[in-house]
MDTraj code that builds the backbone (N, CA, C; nanometers):
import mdtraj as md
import numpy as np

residues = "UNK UNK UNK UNK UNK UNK UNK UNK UNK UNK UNK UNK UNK UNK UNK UNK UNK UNK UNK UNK UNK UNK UNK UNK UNK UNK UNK UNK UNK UNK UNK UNK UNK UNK UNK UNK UNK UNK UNK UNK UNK UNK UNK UNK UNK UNK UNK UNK UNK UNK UNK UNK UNK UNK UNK UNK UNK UNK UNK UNK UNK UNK UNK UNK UNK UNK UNK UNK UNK UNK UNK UNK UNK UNK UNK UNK UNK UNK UNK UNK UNK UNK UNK UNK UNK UNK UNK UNK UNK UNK UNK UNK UNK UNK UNK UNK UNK UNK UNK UNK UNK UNK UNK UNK UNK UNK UNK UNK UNK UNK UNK UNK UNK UNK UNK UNK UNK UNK UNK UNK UNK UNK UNK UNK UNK UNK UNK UNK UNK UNK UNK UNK UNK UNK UNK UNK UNK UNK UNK UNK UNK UNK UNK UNK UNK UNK UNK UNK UNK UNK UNK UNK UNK UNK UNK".split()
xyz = np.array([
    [-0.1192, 2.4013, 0.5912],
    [-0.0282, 2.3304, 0.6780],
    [0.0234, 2.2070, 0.6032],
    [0.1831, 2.1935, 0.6452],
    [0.2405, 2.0595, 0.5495],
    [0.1738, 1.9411, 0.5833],
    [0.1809, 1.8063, 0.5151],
    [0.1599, 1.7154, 0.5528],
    [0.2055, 1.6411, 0.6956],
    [0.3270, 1.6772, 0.6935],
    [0.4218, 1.6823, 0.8306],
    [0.3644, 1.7171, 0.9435],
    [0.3432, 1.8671, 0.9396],
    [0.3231, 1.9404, 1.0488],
    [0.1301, 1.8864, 1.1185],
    [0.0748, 1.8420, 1.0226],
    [-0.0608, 1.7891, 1.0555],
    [-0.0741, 1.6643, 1.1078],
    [0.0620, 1.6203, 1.0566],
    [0.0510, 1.4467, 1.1305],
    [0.1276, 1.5270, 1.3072],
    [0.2181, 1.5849, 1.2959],
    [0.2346, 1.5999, 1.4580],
    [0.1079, 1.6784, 1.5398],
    [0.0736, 1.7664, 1.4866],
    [-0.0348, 1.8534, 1.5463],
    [-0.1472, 1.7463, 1.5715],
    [-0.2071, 1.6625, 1.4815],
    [-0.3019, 1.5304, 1.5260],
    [-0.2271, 1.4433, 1.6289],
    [-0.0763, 1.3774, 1.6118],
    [-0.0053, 1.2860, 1.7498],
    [-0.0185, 1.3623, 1.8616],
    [-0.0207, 1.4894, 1.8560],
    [-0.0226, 1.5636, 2.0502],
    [-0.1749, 1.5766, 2.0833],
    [-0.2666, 1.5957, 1.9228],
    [-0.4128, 1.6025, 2.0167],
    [-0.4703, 1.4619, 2.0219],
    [-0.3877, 1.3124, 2.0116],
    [-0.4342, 1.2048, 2.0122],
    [-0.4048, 1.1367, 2.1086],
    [-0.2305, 1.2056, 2.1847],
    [-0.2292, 1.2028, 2.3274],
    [-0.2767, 1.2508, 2.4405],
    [-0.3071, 1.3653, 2.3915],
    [-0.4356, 1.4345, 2.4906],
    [-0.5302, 1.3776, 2.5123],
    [-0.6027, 1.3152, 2.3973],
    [-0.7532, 1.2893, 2.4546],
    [-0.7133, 1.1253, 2.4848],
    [-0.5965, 1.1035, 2.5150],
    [-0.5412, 0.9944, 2.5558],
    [-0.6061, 0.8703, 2.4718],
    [-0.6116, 0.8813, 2.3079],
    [-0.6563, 0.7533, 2.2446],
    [-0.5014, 0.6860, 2.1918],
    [-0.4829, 0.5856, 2.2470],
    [-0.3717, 0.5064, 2.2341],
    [-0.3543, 0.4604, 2.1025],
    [-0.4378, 0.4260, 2.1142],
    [-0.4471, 0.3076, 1.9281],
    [-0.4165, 0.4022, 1.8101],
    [-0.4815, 0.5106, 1.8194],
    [-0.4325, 0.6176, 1.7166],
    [-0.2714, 0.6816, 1.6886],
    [-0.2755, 0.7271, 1.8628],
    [-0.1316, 0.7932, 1.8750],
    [-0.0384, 0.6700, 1.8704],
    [-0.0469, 0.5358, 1.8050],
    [0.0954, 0.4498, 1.7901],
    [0.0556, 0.4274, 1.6571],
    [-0.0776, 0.4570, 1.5817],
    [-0.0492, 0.4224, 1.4409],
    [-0.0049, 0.5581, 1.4369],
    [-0.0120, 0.7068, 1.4760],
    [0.0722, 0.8635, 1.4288],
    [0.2091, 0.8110, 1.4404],
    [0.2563, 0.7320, 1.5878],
    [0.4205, 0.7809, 1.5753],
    [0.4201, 0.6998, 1.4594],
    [0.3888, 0.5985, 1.4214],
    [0.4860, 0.5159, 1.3337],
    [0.4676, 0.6035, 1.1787],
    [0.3313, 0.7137, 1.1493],
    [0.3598, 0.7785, 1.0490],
    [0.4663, 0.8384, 1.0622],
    [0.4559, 0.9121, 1.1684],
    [0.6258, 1.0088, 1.2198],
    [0.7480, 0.9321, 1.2029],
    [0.7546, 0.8438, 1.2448],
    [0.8806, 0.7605, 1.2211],
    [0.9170, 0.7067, 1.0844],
    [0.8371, 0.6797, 0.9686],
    [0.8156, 0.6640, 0.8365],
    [0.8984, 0.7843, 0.7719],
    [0.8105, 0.8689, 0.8308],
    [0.8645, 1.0442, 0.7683],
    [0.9967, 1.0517, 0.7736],
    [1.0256, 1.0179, 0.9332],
    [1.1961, 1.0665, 0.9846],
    [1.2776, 1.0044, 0.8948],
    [1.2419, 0.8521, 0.9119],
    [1.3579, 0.7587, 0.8392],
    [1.3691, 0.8001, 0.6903],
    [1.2685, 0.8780, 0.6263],
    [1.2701, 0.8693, 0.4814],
    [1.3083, 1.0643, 0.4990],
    [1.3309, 1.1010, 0.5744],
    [1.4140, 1.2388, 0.5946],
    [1.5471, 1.2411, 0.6082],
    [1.5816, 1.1426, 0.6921],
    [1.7619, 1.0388, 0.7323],
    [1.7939, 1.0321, 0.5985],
    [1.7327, 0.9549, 0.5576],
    [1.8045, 0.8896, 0.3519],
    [1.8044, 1.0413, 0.2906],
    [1.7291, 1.0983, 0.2797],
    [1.7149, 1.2329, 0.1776],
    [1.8135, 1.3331, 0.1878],
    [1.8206, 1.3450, 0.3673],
    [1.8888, 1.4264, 0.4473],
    [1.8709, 1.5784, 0.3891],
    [1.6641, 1.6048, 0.3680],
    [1.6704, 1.7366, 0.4078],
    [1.5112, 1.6762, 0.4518],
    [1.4178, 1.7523, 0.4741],
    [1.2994, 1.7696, 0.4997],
    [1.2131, 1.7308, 0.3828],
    [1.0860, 1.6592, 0.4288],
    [0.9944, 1.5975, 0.3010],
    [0.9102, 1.6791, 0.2763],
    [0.8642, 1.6911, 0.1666],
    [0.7711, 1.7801, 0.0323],
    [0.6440, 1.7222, 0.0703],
    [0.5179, 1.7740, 0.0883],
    [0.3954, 1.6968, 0.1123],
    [0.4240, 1.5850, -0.0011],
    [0.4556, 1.6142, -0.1225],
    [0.4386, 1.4866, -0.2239],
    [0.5232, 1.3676, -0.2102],
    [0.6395, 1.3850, -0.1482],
    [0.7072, 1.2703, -0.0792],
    [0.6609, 1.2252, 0.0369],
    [0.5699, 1.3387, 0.1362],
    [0.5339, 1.2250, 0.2494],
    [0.4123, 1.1437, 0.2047],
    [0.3544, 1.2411, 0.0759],
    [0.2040, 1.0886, 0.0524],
    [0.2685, 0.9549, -0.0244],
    [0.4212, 0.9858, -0.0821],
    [0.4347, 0.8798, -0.0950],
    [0.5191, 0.7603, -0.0499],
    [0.5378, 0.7830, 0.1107],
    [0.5465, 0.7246, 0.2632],
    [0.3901, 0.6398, 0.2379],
    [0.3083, 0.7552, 0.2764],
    [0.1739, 0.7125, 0.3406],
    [0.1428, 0.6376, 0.2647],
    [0.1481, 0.6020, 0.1060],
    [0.1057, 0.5241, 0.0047],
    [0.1669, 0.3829, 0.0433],
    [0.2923, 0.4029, 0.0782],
    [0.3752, 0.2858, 0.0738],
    [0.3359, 0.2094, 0.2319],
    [0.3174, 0.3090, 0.3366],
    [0.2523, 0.2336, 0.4107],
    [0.1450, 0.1577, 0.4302],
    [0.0454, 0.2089, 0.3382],
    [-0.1324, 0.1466, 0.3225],
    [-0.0995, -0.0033, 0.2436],
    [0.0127, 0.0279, 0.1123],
    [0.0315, -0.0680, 0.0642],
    [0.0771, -0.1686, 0.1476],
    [0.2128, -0.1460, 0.2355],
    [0.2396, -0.2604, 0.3216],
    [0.0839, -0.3195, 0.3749],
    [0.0215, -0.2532, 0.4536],
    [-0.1045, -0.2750, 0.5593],
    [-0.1630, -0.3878, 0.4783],
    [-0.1885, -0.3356, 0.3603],
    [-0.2966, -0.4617, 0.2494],
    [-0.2215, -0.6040, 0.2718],
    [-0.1176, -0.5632, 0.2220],
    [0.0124, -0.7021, 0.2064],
    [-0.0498, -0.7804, 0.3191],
    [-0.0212, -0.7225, 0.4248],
    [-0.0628, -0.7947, 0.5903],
    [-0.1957, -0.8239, 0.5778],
    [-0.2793, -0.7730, 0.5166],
    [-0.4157, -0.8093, 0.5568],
    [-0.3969, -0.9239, 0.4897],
    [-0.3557, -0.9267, 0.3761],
    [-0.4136, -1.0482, 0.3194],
    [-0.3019, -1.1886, 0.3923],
    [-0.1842, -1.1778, 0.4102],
    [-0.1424, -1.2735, 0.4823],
    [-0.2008, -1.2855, 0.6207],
    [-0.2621, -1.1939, 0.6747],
    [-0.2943, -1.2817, 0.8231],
    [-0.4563, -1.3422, 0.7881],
    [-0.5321, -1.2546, 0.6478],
    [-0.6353, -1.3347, 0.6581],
    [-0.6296, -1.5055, 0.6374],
    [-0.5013, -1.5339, 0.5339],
    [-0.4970, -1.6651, 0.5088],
    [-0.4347, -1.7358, 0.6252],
    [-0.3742, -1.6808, 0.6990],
    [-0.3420, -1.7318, 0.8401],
    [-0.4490, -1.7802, 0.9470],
    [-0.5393, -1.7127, 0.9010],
    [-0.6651, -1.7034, 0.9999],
    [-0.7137, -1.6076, 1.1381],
    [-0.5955, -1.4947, 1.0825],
    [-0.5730, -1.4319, 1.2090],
    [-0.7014, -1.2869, 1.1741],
    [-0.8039, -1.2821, 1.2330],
    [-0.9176, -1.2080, 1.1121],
    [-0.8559, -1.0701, 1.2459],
    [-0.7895, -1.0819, 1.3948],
    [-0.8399, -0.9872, 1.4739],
    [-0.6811, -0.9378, 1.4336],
    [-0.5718, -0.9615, 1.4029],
    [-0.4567, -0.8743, 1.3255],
    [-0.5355, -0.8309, 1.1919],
    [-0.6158, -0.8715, 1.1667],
    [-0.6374, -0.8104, 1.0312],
    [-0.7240, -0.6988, 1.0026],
    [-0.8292, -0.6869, 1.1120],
    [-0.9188, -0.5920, 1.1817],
    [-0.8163, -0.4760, 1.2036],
    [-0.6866, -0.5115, 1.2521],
    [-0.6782, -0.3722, 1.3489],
    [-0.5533, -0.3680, 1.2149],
    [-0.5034, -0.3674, 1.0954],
    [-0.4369, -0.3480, 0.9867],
    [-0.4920, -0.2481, 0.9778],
    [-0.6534, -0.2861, 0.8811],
    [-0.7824, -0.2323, 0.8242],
    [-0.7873, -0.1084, 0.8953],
    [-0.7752, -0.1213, 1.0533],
    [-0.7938, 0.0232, 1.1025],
    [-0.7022, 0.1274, 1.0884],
    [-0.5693, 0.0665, 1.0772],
    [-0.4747, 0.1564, 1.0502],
    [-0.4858, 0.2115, 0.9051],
    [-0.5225, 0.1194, 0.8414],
    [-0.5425, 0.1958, 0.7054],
    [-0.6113, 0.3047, 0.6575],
    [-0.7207, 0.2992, 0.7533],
    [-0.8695, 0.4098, 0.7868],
    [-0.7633, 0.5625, 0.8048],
    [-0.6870, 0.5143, 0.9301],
    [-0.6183, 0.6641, 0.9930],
    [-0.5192, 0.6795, 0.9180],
    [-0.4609, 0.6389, 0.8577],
    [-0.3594, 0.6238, 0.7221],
    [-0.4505, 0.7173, 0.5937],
    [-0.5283, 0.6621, 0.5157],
    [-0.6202, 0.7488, 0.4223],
    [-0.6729, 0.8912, 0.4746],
    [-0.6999, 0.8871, 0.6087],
    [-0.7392, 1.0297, 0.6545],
    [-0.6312, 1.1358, 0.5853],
    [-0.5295, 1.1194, 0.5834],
    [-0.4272, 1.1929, 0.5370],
    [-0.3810, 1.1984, 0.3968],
    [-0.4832, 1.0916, 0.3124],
    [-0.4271, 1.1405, 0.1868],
    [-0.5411, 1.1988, 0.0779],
    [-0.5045, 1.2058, -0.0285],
    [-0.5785, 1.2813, -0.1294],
    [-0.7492, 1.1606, -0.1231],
    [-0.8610, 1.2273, -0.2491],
    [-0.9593, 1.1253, -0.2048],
    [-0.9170, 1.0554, -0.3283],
    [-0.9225, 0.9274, -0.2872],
    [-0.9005, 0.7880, -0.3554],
    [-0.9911, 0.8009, -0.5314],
    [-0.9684, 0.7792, -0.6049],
    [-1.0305, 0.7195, -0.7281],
    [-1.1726, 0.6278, -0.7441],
    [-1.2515, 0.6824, -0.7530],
    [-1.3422, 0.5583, -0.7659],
    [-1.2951, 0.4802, -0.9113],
    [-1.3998, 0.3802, -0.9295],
    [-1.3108, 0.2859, -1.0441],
    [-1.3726, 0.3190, -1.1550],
    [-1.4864, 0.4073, -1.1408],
    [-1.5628, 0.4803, -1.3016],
    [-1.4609, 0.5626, -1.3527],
    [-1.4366, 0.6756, -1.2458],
    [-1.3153, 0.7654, -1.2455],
    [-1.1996, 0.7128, -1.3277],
    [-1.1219, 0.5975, -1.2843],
    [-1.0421, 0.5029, -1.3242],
    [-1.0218, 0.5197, -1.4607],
    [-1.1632, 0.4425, -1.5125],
    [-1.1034, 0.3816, -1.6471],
    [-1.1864, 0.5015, -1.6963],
    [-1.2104, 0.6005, -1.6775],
    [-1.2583, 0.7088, -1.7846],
    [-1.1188, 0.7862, -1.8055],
    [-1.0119, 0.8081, -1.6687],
    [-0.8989, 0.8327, -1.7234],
    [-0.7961, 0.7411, -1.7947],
    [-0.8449, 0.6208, -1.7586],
    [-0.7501, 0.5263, -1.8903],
    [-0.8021, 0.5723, -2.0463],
    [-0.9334, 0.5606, -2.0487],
    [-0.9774, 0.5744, -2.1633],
    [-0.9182, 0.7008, -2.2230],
    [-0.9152, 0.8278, -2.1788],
    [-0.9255, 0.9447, -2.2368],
    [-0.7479, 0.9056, -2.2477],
    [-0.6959, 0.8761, -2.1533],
    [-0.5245, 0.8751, -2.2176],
    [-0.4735, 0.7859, -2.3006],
    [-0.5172, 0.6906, -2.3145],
    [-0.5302, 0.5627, -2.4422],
    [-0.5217, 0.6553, -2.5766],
    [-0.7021, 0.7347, -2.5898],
    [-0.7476, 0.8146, -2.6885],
    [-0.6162, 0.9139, -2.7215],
    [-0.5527, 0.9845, -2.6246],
    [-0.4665, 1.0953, -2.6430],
    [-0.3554, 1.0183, -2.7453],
    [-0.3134, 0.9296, -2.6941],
    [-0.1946, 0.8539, -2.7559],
    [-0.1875, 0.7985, -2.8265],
    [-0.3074, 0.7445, -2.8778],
    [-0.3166, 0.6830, -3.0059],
    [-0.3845, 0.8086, -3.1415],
    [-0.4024, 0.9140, -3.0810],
    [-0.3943, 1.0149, -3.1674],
    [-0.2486, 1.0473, -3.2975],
    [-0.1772, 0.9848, -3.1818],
    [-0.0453, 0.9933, -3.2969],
    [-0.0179, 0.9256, -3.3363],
    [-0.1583, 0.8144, -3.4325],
    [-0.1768, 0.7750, -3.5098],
    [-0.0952, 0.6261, -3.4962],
    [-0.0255, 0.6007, -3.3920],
    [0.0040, 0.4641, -3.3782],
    [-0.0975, 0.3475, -3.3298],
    [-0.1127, 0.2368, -3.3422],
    [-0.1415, 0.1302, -3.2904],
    [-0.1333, 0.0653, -3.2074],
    [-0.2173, 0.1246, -3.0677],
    [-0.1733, 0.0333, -2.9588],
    [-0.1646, -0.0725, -2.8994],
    [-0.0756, -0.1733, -2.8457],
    [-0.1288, -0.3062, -2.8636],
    [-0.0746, -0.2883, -2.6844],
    [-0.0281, -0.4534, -2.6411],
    [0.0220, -0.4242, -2.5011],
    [0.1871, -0.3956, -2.5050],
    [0.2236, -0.3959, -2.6250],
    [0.3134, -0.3755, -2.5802],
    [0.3637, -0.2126, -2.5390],
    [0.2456, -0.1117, -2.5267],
    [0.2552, -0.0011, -2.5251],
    [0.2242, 0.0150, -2.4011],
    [0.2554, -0.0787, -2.3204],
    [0.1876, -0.0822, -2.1776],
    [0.2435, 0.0465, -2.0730],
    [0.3809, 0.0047, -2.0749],
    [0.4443, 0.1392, -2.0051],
    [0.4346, 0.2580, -2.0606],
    [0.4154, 0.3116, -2.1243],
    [0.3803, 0.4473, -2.2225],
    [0.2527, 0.4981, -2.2261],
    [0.1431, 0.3889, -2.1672],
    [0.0220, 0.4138, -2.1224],
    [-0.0052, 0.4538, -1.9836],
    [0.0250, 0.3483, -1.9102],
    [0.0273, 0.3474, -1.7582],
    [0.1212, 0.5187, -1.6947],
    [0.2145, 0.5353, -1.7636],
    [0.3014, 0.6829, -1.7439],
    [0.1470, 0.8032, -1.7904],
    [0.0991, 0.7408, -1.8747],
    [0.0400, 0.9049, -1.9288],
    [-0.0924, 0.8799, -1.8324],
    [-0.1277, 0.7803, -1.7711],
    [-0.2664, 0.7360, -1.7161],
    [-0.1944, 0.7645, -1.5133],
    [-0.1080, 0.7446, -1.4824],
    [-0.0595, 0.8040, -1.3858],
    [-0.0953, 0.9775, -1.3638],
    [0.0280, 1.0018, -1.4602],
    [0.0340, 1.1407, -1.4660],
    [-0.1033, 1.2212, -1.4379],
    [-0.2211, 1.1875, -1.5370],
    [-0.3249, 1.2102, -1.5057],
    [-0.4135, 1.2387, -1.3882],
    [-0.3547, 1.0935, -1.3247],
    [-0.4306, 1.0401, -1.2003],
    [-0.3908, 1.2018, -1.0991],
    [-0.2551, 1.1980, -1.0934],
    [-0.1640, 1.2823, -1.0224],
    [-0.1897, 1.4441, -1.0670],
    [-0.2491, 1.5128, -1.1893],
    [-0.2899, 1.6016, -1.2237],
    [-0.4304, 1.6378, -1.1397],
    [-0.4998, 1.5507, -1.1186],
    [-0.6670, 1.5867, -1.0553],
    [-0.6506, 1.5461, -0.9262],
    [-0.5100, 1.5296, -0.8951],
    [-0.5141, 1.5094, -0.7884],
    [-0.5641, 1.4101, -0.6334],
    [-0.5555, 1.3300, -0.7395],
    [-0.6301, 1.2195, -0.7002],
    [-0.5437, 1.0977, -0.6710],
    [-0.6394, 0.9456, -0.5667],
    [-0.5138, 0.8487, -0.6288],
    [-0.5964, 0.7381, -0.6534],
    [-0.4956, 0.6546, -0.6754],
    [-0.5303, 0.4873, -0.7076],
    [-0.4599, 0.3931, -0.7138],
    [-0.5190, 0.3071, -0.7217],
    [-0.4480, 0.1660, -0.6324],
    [-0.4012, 0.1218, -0.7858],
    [-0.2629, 0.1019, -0.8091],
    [-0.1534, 0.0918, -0.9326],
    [-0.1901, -0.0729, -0.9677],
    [-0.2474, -0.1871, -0.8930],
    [-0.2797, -0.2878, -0.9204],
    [-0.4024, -0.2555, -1.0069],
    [-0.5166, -0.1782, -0.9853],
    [-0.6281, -0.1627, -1.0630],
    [-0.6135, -0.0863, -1.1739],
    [-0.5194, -0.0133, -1.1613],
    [-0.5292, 0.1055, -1.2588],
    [-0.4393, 0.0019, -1.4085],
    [-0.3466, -0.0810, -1.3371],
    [-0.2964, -0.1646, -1.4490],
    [-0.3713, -0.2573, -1.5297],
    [-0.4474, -0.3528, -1.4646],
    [-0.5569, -0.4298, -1.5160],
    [-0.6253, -0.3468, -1.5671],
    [-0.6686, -0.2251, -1.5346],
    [-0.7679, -0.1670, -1.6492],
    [-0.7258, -0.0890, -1.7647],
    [-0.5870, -0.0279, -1.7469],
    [-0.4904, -0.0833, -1.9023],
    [-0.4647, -0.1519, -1.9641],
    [-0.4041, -0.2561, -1.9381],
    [-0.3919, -0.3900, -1.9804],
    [-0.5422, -0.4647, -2.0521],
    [-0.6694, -0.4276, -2.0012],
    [-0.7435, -0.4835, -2.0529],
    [-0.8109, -0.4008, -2.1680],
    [-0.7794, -0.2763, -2.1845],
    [-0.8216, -0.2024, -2.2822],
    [-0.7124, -0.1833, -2.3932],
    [-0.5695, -0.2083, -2.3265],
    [-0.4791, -0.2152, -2.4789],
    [-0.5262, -0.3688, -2.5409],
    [-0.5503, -0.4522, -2.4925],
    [-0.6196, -0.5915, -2.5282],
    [-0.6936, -0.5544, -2.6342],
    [-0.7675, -0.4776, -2.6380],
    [-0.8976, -0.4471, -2.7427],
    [-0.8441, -0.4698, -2.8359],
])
top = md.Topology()
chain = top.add_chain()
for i, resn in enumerate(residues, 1):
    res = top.add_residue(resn, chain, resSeq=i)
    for name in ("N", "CA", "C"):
        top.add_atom(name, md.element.get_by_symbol(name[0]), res)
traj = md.Trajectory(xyz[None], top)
């Protein structure tokens, strides 16, 4: 089943068992989807709606961290929760061993061709250390995955 069709099939059984809080973080996945179906103007690819859902978790963080410095900890609680029912739907996350064992091994690949990597090879790394990520199917948070490039073209 598409990514699509699982986020509606979960919004009708989240109105059923009448849990509110869930079924308004679903529509607004649904509504994410639509609007980014409007611009495309055909129907989204599971790999375009995870990367909705990506862009939404990312917003969520953004907010957490401004309402934590606000002081607002009970907007920031119920962010956090949306983020929970947000991840239900995507691939499983990267741990950070995971991480830099695929930085490492794509570093190794690329400097096979005998060049010298310094930072300025940063984008040419981060592309082949993506790709990767996206091969096993997996994801990760593009702030960590950079710092742990960045600190190994350093070497």
């Amino acid at each position: 089943m598409s990514l699509v069709k699982q986020i509606d099939t979960d919004t009708i059984a989240a109105m059923k068992a009448k849990d509110a809080e869930r079924t308004g973080v679903l529509r607004m996945v649904k509504a994410a989807f639509k609007t980014r179906e409007i611009e495309k103007r055909e129907p989204l690819t599971d790999a375009e709606a995870q990367q909705v859902l990506t862009t939404m978790i990312k917003q969520r963080r953004e907010s957490i961290e401004q309402f934590q410095k606000g002081g607002r900890a009970d907007l920031a609680g119920k962010e956090a929760w949306e983020i929970t029912v947000i991840e239900a739907y995507m691939p499983k996350a990267a741990s950070e061993e995971e991480i830099r064992q695929l930085v490492e091994e794509a570093i190794a690949e690329l400097a096979v061709s005998g060049d010298d990597l310094g930072p300025k090879d940063m984008g040419t790394a981060m592309k082949a250390v993506q790709a990767r990520i996206q091969q096993k199917g997996l994801r990760a948070d593009g702030r960590m995955v950079s710092e742990m490039v960045k600190a190994r073209l350093a070497k």
